[in-house]
OpenMM code with the backbone's topology and positions (N, CA, C; nanometers):
from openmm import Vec3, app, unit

residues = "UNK UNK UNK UNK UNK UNK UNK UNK UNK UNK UNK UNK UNK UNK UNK UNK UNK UNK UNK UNK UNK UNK UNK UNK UNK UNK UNK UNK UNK UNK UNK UNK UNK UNK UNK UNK UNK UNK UNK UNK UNK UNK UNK UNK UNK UNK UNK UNK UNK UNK UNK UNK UNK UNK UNK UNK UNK UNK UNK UNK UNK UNK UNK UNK UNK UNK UNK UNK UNK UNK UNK UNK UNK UNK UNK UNK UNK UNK UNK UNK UNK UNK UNK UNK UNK UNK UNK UNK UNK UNK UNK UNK UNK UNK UNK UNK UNK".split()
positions = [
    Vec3(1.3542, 0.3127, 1.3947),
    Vec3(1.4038, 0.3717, 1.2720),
    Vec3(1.3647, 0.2824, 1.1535),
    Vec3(1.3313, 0.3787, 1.0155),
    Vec3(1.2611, 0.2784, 0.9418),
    Vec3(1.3871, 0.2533, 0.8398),
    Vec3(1.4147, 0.1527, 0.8101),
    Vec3(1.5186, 0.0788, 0.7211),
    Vec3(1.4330, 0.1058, 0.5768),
    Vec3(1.5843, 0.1522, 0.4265),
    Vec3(1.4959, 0.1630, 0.3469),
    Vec3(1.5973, 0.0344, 0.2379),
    Vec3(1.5634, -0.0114, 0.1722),
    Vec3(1.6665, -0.0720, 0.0982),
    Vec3(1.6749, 0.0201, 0.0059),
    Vec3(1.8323, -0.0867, -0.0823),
    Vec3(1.8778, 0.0423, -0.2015),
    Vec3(1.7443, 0.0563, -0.3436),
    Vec3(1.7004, 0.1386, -0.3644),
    Vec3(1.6107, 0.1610, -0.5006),
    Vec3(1.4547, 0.1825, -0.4563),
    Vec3(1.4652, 0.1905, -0.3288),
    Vec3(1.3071, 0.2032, -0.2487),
    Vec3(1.2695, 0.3634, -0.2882),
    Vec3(1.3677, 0.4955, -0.3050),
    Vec3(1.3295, 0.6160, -0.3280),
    Vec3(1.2814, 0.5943, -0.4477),
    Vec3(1.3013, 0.5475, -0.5552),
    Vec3(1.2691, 0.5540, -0.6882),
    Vec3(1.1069, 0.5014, -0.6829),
    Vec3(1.0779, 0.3897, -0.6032),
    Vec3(0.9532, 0.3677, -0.6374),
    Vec3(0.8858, 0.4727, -0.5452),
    Vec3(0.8515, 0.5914, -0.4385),
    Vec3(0.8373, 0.6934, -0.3751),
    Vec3(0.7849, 0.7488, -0.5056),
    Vec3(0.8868, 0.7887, -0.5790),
    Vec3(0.8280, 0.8871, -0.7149),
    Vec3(0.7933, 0.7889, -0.8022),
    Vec3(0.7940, 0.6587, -0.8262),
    Vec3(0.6736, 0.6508, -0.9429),
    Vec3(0.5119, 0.6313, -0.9014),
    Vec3(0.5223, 0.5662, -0.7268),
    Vec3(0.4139, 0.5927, -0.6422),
    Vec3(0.3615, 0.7058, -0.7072),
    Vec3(0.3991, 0.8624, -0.6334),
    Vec3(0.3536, 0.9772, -0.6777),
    Vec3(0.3027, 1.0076, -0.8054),
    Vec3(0.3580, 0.9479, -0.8954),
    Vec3(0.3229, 0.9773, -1.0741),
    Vec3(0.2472, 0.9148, -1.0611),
    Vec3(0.1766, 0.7579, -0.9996),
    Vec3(0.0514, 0.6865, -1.0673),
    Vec3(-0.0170, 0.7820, -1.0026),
    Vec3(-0.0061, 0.8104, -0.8797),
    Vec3(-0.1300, 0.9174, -0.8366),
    Vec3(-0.1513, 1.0060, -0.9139),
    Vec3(-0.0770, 1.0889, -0.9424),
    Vec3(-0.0537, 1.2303, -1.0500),
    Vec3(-0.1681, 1.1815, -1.1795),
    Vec3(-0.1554, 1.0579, -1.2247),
    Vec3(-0.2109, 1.0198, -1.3740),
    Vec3(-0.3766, 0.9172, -1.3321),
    Vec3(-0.3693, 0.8911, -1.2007),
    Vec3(-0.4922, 0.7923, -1.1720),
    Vec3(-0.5272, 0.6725, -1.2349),
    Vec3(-0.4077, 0.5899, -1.2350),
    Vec3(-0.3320, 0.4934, -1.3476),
    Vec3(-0.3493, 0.3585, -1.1858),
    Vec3(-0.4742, 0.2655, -1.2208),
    Vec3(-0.4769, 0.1637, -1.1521),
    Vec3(-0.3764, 0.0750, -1.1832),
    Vec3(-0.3920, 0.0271, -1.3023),
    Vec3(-0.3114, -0.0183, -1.3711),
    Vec3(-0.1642, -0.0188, -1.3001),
    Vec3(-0.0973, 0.0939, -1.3305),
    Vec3(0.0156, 0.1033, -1.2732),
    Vec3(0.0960, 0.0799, -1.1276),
    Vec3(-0.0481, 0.0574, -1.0539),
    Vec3(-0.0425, 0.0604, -0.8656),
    Vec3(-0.0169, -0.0923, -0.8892),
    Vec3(-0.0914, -0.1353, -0.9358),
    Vec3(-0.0899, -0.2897, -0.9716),
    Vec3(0.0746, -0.3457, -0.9573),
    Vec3(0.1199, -0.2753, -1.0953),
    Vec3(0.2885, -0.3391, -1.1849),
    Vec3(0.3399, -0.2711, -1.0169),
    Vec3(0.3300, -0.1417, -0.9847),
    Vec3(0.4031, -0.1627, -0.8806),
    Vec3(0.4392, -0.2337, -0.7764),
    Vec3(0.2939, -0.3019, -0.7462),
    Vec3(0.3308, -0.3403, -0.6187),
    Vec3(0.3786, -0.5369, -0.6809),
    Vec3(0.3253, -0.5837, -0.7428),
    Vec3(0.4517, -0.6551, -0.7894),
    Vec3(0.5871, -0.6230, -0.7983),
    Vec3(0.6384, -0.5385, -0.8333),
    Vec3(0.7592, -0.4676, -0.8547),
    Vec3(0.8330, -0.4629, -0.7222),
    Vec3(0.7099, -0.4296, -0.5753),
    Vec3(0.7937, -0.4171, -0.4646),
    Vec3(0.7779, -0.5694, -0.4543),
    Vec3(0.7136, -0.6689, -0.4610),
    Vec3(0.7702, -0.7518, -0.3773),
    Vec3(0.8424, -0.8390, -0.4935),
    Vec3(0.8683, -0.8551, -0.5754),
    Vec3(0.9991, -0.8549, -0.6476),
    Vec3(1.1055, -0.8471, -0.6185),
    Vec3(1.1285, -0.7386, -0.5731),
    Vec3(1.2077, -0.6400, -0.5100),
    Vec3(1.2407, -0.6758, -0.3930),
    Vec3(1.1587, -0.7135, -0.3034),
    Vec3(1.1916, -0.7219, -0.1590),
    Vec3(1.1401, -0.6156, -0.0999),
    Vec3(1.0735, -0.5607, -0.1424),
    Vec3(1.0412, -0.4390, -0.0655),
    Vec3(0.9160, -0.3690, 0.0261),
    Vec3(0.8592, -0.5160, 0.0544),
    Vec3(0.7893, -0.5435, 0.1335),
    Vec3(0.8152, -0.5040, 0.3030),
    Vec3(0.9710, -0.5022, 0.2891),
    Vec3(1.0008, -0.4389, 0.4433),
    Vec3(1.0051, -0.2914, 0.4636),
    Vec3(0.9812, -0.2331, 0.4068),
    Vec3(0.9594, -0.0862, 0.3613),
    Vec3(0.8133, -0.0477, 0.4013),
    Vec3(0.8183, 0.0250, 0.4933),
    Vec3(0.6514, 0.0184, 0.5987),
    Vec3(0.6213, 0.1397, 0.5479),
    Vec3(0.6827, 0.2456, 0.4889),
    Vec3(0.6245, 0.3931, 0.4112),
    Vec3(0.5896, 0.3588, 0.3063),
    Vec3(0.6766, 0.2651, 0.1944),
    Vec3(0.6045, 0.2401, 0.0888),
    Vec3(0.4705, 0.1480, 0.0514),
    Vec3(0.4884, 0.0778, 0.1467),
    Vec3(0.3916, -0.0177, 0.1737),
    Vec3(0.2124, -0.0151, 0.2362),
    Vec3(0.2830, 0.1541, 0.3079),
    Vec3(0.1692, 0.2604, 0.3654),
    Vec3(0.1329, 0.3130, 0.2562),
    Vec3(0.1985, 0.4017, 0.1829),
    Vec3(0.1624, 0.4214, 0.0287),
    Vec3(0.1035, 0.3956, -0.0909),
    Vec3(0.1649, 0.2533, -0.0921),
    Vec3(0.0557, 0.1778, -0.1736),
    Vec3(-0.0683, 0.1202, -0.1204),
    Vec3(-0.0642, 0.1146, -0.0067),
    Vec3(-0.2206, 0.0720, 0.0338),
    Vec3(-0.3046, 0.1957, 0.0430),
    Vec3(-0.2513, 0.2892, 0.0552),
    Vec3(-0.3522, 0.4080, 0.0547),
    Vec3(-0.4073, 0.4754, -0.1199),
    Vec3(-0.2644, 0.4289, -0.2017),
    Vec3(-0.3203, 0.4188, -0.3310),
    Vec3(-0.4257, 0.3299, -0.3581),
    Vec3(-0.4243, 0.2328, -0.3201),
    Vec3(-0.4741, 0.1240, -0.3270),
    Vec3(-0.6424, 0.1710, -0.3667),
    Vec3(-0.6614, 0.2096, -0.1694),
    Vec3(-0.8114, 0.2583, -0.1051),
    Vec3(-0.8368, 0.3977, -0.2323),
    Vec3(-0.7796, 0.5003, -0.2124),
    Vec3(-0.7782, 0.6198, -0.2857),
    Vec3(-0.8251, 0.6003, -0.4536),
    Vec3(-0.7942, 0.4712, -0.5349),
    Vec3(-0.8791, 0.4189, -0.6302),
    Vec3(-1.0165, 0.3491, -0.6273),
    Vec3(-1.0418, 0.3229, -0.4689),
    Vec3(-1.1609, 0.1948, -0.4883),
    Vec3(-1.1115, 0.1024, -0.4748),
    Vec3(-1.0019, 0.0579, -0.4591),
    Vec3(-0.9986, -0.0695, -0.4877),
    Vec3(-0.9040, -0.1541, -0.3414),
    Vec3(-1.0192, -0.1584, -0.2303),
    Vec3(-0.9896, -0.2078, -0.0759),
    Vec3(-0.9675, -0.3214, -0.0747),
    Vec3(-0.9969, -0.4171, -0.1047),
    Vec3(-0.9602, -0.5660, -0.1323),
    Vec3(-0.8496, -0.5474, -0.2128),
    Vec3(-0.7951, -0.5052, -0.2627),
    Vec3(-0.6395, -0.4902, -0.3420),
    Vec3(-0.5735, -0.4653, -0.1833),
    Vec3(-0.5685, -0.3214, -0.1294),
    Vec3(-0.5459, -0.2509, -0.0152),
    Vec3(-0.5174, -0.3722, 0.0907),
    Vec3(-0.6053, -0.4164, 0.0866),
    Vec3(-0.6487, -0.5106, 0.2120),
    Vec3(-0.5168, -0.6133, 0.2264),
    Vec3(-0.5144, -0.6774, 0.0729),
    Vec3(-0.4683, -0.7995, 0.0329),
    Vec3(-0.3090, -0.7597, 0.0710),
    Vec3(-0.3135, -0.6608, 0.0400),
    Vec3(-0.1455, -0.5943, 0.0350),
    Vec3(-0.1022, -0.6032, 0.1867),
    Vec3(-0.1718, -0.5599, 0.2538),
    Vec3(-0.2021, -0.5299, 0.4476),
    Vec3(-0.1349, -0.6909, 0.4567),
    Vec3(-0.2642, -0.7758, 0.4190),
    Vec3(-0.1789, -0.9106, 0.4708),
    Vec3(-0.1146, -0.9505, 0.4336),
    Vec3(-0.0400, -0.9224, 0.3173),
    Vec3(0.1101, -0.9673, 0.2471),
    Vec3(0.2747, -0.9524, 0.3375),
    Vec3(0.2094, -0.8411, 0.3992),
    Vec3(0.3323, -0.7261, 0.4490),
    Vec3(0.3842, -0.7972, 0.5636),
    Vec3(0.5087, -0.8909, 0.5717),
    Vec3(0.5741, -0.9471, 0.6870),
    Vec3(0.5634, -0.9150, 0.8483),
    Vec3(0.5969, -0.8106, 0.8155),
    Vec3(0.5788, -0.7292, 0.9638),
    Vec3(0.4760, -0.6269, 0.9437),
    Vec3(0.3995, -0.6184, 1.0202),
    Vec3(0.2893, -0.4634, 1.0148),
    Vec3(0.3790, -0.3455, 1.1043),
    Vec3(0.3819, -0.2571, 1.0423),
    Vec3(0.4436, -0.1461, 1.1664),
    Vec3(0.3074, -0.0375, 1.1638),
    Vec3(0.3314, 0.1027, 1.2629),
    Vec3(0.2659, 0.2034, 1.2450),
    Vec3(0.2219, 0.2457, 1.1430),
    Vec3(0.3076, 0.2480, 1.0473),
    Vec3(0.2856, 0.3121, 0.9161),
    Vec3(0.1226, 0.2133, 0.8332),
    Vec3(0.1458, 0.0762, 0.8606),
    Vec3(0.0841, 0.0232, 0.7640),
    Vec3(-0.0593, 0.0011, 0.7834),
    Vec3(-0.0334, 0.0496, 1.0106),
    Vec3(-0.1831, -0.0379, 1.0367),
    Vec3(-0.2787, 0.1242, 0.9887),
    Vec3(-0.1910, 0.2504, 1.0357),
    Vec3(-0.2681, 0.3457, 1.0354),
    Vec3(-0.3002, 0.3710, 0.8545),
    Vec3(-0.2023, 0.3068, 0.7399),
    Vec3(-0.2863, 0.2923, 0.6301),
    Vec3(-0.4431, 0.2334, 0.6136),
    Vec3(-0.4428, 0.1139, 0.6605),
    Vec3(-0.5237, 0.0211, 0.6833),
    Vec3(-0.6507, 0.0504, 0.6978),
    Vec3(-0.6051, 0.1023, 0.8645),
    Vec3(-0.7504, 0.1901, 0.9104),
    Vec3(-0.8196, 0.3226, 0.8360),
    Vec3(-0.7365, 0.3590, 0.7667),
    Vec3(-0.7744, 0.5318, 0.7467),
    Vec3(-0.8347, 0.5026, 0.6227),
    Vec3(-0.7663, 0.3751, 0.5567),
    Vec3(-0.8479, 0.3147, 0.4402),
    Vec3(-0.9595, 0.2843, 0.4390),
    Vec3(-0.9974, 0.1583, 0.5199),
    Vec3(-1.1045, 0.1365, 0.5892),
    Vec3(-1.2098, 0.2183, 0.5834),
    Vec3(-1.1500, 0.2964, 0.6713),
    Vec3(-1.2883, 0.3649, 0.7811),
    Vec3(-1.3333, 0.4817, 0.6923),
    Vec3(-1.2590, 0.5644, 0.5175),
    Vec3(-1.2990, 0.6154, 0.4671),
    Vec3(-1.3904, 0.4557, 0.3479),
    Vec3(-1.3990, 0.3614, 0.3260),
    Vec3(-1.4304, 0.3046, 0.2357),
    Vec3(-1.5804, 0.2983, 0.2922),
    Vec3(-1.6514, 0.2323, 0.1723),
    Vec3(-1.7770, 0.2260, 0.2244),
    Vec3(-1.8432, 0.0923, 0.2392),
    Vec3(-1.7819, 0.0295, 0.2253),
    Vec3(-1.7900, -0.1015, 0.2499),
    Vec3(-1.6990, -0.1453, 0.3662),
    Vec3(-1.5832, -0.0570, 0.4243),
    Vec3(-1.4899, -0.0870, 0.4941),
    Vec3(-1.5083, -0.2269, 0.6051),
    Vec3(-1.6617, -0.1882, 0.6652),
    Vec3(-1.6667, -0.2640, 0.8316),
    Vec3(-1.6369, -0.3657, 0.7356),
    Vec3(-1.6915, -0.5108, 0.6698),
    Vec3(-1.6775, -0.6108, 0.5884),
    Vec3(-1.5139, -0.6961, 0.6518),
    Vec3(-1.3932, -0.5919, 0.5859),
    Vec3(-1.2702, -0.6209, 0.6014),
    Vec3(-1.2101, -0.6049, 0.7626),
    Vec3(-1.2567, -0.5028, 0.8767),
    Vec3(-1.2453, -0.4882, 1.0079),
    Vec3(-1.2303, -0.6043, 1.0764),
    Vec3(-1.3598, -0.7231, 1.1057),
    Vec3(-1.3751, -0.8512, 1.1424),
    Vec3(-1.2433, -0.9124, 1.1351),
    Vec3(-1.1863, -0.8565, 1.0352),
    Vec3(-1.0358, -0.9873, 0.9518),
    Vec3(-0.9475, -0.9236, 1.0420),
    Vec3(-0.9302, -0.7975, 1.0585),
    Vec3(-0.8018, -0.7759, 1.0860),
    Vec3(-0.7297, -0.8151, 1.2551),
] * unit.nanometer
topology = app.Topology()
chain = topology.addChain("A")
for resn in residues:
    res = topology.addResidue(resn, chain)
    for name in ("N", "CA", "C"):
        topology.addAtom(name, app.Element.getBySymbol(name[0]), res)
């Protein structure tokens, strides 16, 4: 069962709005924001933002986030990979993981 802390739904929808606007920028302040926050134990949001991450270009952000994340669960490796293996540079980061 995935544990969410209190204020983890709120970043869910501003997730969704940077997507909505294609606002790098903003993926950025977020994910400072989660680990600020603590909210690094949060394996959906954390899946989320790494797929924002990839979904801009920007896999070494993605990547960096992957190894930040305390625990890896399902959620984060199948971000990871799906990131990856659509990037085009992906194999590069594979070796690491």
């Amino acid at each position: 069962m995935v544990r969410r802390r209190r204020g983890g739904d709120n970043y869910y929808a501003l997730l969704h709005g940077v997507l909505a606007k294609k606002d790098i920028a903003n993926v950025r302040t977020l994910h400072l924001l989660i680990v600020q926050h603590g909210l690094f134990f949060d394996p959906i949001l954390c899946s989320h933002t790494i797929r924002l991450y990839a979904s801009f270009g920007y896999i070494s952000m993605a990547y960096q986030m992957f190894l930040q994340i305390p625990s890896s669960s399902v959620y984060t490796w199948s971000a990871i990979i799906s990131s990856l293996s659509h990037a085009k540079h992906g194999h590069r980061f594979i070796h690491n993981i």
